[in-house]
N, C-alpha and C positions, 0 to 999 in steps of 0.2 A: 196780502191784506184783502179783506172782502170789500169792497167799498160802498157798497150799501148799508153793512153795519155801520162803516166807520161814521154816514153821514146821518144815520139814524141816532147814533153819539151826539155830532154838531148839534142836533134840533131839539135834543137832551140840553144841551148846555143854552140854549139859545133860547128854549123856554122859559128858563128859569128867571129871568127879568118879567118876562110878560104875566106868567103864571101867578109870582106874588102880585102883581098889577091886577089883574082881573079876582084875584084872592080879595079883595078890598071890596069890592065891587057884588062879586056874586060866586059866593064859596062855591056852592056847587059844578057850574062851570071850569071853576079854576080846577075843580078836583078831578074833573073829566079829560081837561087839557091834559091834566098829569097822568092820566090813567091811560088815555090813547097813545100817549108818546112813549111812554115804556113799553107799550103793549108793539110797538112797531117794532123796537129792538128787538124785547126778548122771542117773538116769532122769528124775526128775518136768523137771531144767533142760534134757536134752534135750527129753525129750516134748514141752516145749511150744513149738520151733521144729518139730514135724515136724507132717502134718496123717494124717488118714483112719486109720486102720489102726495104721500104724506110731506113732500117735501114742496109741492106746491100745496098743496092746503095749508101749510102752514105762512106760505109768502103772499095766499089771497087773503089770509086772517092780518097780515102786516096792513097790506095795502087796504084793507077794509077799513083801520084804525086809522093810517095815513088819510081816508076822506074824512074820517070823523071827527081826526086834528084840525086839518085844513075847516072844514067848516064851523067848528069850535071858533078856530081864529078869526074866520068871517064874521062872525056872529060877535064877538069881542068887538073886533074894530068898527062895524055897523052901531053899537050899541054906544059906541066911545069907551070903550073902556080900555082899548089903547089906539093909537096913533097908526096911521097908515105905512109909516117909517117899520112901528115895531113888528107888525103884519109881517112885511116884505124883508124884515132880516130873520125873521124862522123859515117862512114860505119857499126861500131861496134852497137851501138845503132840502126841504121838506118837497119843493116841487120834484127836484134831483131824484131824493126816495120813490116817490109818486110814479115816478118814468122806470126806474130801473126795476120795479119790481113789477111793473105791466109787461114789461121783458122779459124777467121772470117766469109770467104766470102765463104768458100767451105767445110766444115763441118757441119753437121746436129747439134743442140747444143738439 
């Protein structure tokens, strides 16, 4: 099991409260939230069928989405339009992502 996919799933399932929350509030955001979090998975599930090169440019395109989440969610919680609580139960996983894929992209394997 890859476990970067697997936790790129959790922050899938873990959005999904917050996303309709901020959905209320300010569509567009909410739509972006949705868009950078698939955009993590479906990079990191290619990336890992491809090798050399292409296989990090596809996990700096993950982790690129992964800051754009995270600060999506900043910008939510900053604004109120969710709770500090619901921040820190995506982040938790989504920080996990954040680190394994700086491993990833900047370590010799």
């Amino acid at each position: 099991m890859f476990e970067v996919l697997e936790l790129s799933l959790t922050v899938l399932d873990r959005i999904a409260s917050v996303e309709a929350k901020v959905r209320t509030r300010r569509k567009s955001l909410a739509d972006q939230i949705t868009r950078s979090a698939e955009s993590i998975g479906l990079n990191i599930a290619e990336g890992r069928l491809r090798a050399g090169l292409d296989r990090i440019d596809l996990y700096r395109r993950a982790s690129g989405s992964a800051g754009e989440l995270t600060f999506a969610l900043r910008f939510a919680k900053s604004r109120g339009f969710i709770t500090p609580d619901e921040f820190a139960h995506v982040d938790e996983p989504l920080d996990s992502v954040r680190a394994i894929l700086w491993t990833l992209t900047h370590c010799k394997h």
